[in-house]
C-alpha positions in Angstrom: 216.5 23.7 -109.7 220.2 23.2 -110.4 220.1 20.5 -108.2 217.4 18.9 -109.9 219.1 19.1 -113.4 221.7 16.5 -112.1 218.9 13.7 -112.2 219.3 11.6 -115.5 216.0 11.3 -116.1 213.5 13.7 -117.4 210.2 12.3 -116.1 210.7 12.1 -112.3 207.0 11.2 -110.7 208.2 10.5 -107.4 209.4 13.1 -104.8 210.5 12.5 -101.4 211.0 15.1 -98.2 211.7 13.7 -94.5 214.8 11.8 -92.8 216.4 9.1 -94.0 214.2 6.3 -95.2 213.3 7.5 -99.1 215.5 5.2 -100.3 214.0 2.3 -98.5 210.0 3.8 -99.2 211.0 3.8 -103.3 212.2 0.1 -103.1 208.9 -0.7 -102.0 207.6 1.9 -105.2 209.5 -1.4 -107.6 209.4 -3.9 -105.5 205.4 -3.7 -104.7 204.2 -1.9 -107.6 206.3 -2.6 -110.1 207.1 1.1 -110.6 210.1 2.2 -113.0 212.9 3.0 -110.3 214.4 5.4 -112.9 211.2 7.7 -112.1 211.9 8.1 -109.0 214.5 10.3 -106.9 215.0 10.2 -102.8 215.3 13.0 -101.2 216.2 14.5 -97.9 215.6 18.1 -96.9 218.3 19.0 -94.2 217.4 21.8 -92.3 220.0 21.4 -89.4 219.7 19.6 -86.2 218.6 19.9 -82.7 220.5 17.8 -81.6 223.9 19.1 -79.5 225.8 15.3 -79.7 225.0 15.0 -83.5 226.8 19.1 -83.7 229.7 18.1 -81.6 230.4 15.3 -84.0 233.3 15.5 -86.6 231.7 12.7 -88.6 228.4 14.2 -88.9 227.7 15.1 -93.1 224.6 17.1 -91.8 224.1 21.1 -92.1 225.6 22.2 -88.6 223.2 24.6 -87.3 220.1 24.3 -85.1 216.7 23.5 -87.3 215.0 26.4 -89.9 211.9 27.2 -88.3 208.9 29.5 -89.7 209.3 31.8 -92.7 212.6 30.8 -93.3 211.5 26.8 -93.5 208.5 27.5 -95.4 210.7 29.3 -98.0 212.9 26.0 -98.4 209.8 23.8 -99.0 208.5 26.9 -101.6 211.6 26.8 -103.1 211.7 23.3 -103.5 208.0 22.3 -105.0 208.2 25.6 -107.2 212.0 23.7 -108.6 209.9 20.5 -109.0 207.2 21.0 -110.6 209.4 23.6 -113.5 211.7 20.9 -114.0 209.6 18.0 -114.4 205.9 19.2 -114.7 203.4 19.9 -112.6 201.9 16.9 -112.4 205.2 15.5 -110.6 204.0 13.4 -107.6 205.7 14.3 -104.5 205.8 11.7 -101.5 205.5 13.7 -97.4 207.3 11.7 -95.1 208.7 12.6 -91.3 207.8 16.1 -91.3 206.3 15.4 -87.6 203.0 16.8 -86.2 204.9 20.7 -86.4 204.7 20.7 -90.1 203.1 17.5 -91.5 199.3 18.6 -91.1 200.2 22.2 -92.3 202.2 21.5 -95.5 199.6 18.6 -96.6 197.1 21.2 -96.2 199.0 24.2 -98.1 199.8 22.1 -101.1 197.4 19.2 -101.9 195.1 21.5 -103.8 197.7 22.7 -105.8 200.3 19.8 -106.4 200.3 16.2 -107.0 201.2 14.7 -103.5 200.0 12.9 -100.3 201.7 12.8 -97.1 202.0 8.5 -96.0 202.5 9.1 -92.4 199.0 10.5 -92.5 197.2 9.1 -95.2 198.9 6.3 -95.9 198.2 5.2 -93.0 194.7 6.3 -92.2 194.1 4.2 -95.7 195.3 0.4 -94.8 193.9 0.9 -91.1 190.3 1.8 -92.6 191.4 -1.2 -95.0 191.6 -3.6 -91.5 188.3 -1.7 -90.4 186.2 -2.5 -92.9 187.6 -6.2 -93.3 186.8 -6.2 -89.7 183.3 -5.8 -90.4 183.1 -9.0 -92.0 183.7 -10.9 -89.0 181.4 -8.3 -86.7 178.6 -8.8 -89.5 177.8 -4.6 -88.8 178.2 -1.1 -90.7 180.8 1.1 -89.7 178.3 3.5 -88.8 177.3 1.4 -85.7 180.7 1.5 -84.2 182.8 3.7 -81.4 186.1 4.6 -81.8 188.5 5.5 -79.1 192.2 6.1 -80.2 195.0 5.9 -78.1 197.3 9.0 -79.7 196.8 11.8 -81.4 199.7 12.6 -84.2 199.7 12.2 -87.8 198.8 8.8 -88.0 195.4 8.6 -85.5 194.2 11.8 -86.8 194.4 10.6 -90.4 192.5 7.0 -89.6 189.9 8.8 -87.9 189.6 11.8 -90.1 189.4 9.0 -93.2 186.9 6.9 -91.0 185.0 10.1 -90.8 184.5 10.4 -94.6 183.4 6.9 -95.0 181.0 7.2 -92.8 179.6 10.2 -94.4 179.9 8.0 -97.9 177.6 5.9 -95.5 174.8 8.6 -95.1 175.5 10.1 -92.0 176.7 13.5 -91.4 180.4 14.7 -90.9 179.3 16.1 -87.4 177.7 12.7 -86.5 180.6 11.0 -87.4 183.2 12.9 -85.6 181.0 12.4 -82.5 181.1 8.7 -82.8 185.1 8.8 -82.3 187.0 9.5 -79.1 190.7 10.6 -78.6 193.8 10.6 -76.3 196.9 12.5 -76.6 199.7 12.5 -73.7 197.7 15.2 -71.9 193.9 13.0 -71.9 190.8 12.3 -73.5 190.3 15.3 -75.8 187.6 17.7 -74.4 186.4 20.8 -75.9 187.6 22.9 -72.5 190.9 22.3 -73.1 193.0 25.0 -74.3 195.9 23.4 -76.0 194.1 21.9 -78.9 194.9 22.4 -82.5 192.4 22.7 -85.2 192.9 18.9 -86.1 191.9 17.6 -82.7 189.3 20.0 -82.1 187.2 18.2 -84.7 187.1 15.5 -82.1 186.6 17.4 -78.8 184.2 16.1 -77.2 181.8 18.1 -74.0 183.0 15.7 -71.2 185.0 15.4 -67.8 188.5 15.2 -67.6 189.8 11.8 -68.0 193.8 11.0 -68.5 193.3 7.2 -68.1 193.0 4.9 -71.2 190.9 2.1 -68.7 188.7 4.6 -67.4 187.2 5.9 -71.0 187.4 2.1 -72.1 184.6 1.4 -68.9 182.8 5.3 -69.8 182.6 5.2 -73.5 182.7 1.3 -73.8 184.2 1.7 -77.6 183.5 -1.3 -80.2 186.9 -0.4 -81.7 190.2 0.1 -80.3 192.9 1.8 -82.0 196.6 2.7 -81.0 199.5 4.8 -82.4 201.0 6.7 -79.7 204.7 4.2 -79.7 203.7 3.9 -75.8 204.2 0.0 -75.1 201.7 -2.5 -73.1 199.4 0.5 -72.8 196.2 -2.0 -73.9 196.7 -3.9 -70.6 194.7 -7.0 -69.6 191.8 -4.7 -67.7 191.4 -2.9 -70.9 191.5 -6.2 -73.0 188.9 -7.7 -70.8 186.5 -5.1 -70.5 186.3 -5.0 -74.4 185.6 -8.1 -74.4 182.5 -7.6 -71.9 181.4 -5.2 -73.7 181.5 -6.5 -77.6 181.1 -10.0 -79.1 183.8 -9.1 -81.6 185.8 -6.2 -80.0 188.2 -4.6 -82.7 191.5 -3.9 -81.3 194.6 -2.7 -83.2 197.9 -2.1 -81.7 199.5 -0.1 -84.8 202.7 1.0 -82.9 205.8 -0.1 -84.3 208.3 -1.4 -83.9 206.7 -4.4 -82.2 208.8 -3.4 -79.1 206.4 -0.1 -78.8 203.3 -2.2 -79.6 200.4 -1.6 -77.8 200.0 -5.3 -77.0 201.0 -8.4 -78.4 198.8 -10.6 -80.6 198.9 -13.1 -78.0 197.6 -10.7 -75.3 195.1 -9.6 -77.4 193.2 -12.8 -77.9 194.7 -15.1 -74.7 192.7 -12.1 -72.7 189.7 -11.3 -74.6 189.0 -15.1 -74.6 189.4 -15.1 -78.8 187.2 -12.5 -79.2 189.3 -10.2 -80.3 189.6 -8.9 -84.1 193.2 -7.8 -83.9 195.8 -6.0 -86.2 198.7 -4.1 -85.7 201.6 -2.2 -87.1 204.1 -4.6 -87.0 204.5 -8.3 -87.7 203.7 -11.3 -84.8 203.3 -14.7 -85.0 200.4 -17.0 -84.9 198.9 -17.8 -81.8 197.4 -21.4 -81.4 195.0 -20.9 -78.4 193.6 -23.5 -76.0 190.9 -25.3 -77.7 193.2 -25.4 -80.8 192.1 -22.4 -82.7 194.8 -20.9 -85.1 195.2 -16.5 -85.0 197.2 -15.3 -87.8 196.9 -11.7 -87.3 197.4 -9.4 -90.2 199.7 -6.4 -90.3 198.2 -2.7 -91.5 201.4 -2.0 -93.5 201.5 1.1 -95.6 203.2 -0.8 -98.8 199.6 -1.9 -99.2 198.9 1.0 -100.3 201.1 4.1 -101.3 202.6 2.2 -104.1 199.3 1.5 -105.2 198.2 4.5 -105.0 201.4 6.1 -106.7 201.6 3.4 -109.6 197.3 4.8 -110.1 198.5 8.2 -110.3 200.9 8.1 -112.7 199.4 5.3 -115.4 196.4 8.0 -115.4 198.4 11.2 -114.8 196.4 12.4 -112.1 196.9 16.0 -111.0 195.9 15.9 -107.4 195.6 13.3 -104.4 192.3 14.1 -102.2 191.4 11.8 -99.8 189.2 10.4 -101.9 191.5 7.9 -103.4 192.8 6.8 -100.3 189.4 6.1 -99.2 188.7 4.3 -102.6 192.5 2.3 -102.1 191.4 1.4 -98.5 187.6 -0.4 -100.0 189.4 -2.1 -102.9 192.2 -4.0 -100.1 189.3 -5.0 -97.7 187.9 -6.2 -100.8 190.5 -8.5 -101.1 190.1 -10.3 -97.8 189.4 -13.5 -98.6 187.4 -16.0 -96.4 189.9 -18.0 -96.3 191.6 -15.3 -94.4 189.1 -14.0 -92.1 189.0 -17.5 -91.0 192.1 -17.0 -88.9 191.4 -13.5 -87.9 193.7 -12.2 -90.4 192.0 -8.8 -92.0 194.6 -8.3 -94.8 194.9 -10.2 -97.5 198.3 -12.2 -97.6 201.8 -9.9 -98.1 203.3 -12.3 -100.3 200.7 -11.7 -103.2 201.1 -7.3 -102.9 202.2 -7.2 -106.4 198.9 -8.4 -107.8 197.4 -6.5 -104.6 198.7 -3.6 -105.8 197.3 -3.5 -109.3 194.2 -4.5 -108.3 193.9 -1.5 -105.5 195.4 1.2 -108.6 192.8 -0.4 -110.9 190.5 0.8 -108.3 192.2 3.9 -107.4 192.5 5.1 -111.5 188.5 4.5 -112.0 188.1 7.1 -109.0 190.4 9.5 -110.6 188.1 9.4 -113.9 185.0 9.5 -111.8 186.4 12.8 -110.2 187.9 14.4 -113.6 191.5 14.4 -112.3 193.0 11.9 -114.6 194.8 13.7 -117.8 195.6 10.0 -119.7 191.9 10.4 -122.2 190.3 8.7 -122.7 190.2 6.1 -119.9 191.3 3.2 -121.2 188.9 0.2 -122.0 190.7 -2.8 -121.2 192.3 -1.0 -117.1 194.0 -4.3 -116.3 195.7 -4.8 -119.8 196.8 -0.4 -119.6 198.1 -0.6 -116.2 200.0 -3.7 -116.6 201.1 -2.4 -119.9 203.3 0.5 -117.3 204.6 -2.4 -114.8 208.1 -2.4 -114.5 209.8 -6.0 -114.9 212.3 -6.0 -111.3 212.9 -10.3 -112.7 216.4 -10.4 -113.6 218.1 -12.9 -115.7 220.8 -15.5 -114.2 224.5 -14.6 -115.2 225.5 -17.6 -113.3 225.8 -20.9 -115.9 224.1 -24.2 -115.6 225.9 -26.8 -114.1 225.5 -30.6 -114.6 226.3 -33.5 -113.0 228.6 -35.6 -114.8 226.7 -38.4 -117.0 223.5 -36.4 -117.1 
């Protein structure tokens, strides 16, 4: 808390934990959603290192002792929230990134009945792929219901998509239990199987009463999936058998290679439609070109990046004062950005709308996220305002800076 005190603001709504990108995720805060950058502090909990070359290092400013585990850990994070929430109010918003699979599910789950936060890695993310899902079904003219999915992966980011695909399709009238039987998973030891005794609760959701099976192409041909969806940072891994047999088995397989880097990508854009003959609906975690294919046909695949939507979803939070983050409103922020597909884009396979227009994309997706937070009584602004686009633009933070450098003329003009 003493710590804390050394902030010159008093109305922090943005808390960070995790390595050493919060000062790169709260330029996205301002730069995407226009979100005051004096309400918002980076910060990195050190906890020591594993890491023996990073000890043995006289330059390194880290603590130099091996990582806090258990109680101890737990403690710091206590310590920390309980600090947060007395100095600038409970209804602080706190930001999860990098805790890894060890502590990322556990915290999220200790704390997001009780404090304002949401954990990107897993929601985040699980948000703007459902986003390119559901744009997706625009070109494969179907309900999500009527789909498989088989993920390649099973951390943070593939159990989030397919928990939040789960919900949806319960908003869609079918049972939880349906649902999670409609979606397949691999990790680094195989398909996910209820006889396997390494699970943890997470996965078991998605265990499923089948054979052993540690090959991706193999469940491809078994399961024959309608969607394909990777996150495991385990490169070329959607080969040109697994590309192709999608392709045999869907008019309009969905494949997404959401590994990033692109040098971790599943596959390349290019692969992806040169080998499902154009079939393909593709998206992935990091940017690639355009691909022109044979017959002249122009692919301009979209990219699932989270600054679609945590801004978003922050900048809805704290025009309305929201004092929790349930899934809820990232499944609400992931309908609004599909809704904002245009034709124009599906026309070249592109299942985003355009990057360069997120600042409007980001108001519209918290105008959409704020009416869910009065649907489900969370939001403390009352009442909700009448005219949303006029209030939340009324909170937008101007990042257009005026010119100190003076006009210059050409002589005679």
């Amino acid at each position: 808390r003493y710590l804390l005190r050394g902030w010159i603001s008093s109305g922090i709504n943005a808390e960070y934990g995790g390595m050493g990108i919060p000062v790169g995720k709260l330029a996205l805060y301002t730069g995407c959603a226009s979100i005051n950058p004096k309400y918002c502090l980076p910060v990195t909990l050190d906890v020591g290192t594993n890491n023996q070359d990073l000890l043995k290092d006289p330059m390194y400013i880290g603590l130099r002792h091996k990582r806090v585990i258990g109680e101890e850990y737990d403690e710091l994070l206590d310590e920390f929230i309980t600090a947060c929430k007395a100095r600038y109010g409970s209804s602080v918003l706190m930001h999860f990134e990098d805790f890894g699979n060890q502590h990322a599910f556990r915290l999220l789950s200790k704390y997001k009945d009780t404090t304002c936060c949401f954990n990107d890695d897993i929601q985040g993310t699980a948000s703007v792929a459902l986003a390119g899902v559901l744009g997706s079904l625009r070109i494969t003219e179907n309900k999500i219901t009527d789909h498989r999915f088989v993920f390649l992966g099973a951390g943070e980011a593939n159990l989030g998509i397919a928990e939040l695909i789960s919900l949806k399709m319960e908003k869609e009238g079918i049972p939880r239990e349906e649902a999670y039987k409609k979606i397949y998973m691999m990790d680094s030891r195989g398909l996910i199987i209820k006889s396997r005794s390494d699970l943890t609760s997470h996965k078991l959701n998605f265990a499923k009463d089948m054979e052993p099976c540690t090959n991706l192409a193999e469940v491809v041909k078994k399961i024959k999936p309608t969607a394909l969806i990777g996150a495991a940072a385990t490169p070329n891994t959607f080969t040109q058998e697994i590309v192709e047999e999608m392709a045999r088995n869907n008019e309009r397989p969905i494949i997404f290679a959401l590994s990033n880097p692109t040098s971790k990508s599943e596959c390349s854009a290019e692969e992806a439609y040169s080998w499902s003959k154009n079939k393909a609906v593709f998206a992935s975690g990091s940017p690639f070109p355009q691909y022109v294919a044979e017959n002249g046909s122009v692919f301009q695949p979209g990219q699932g990046n989270n600054a679609y939507i945590f801004p978003a979803v922050a900048l809805a939070v704290m025009c309305c004062g929201s004092i929790r983050i349930p899934d809820d409103l990232f499944l609400r922020a992931a309908e609004a950005l599909a809704q904002l597909v245009s034709e124009e884009d599906l026309a070249v396979g592109r299942v985003y709308p355009r990057l360069c227009d997120i600042k409007e994309i980001s108001i519209k997706v918290a105008m959409a996220v704020i009416e869910r937070c009065y649907e489900l009584n969370l939001a403390t602004v009352l009442p909700m305002p009448e005219d949303l686009e006029s209030f939340v633009r009324s909170q937008l933070y101007s990042n257009a800076y005026p010119s100190f450098i003076p006009e210059t003329y050409e002589y005679g003009q």
